[in-house]
N, C-alpha and C positions, 0 to 999 in steps of 0.2 A: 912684716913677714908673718906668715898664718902656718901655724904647724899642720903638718899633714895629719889627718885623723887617723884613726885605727882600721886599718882595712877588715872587712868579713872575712875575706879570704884569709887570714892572716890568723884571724881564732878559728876559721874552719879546721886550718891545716892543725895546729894547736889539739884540737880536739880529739883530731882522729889520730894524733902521735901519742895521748895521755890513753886514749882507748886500746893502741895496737898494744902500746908498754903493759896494760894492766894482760890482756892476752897474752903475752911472751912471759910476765909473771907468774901468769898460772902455770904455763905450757911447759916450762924450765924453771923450776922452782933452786935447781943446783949451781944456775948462776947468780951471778952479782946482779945487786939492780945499775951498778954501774956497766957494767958489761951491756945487758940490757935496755940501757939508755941511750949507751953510744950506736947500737943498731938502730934502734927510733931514728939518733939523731942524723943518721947519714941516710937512711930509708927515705927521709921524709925534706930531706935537704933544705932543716931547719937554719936560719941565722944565729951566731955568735948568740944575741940577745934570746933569744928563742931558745937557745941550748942552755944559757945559763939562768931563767926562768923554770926550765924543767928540771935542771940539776939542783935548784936550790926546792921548789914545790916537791918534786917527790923525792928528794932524801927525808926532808921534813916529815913526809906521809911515813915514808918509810921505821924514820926515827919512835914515832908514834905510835907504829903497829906491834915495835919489842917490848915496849914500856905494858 
């Protein structure tokens, strides 16, 4: 059996839900970045894996930016 590769389309989409989040970060600074995420995540009607790839990358960014 041969795993299925990583589709394009699959980090395109990726791309442009990390770009829309850092826009809706500037635009609403008085929300949560989780708040924030969960719009991405339905906006963009990411999967399960794709949501919790984002959930963990950008709290981590997040965590980073207090320090």
């Amino acid at each position: 059996m041969s795993s299925r590769p990583c589709s394009p389309l699959a980090s395109d989409k990726l791309k442009k839900a990390v770009l829309a989040f850092s826009d809706l970060v500037e635009q609403y600074p008085e929300k949560t970045r989780k708040e924030l995420l969960q719009k991405i995540e339905l906006s963009f009607d990411l999967s399960p894996l794709e949501c919790a790839f984002l959930d963990k990358c950008l709290s981590e960014r997040g965590e980073q930016e207090k320090s």
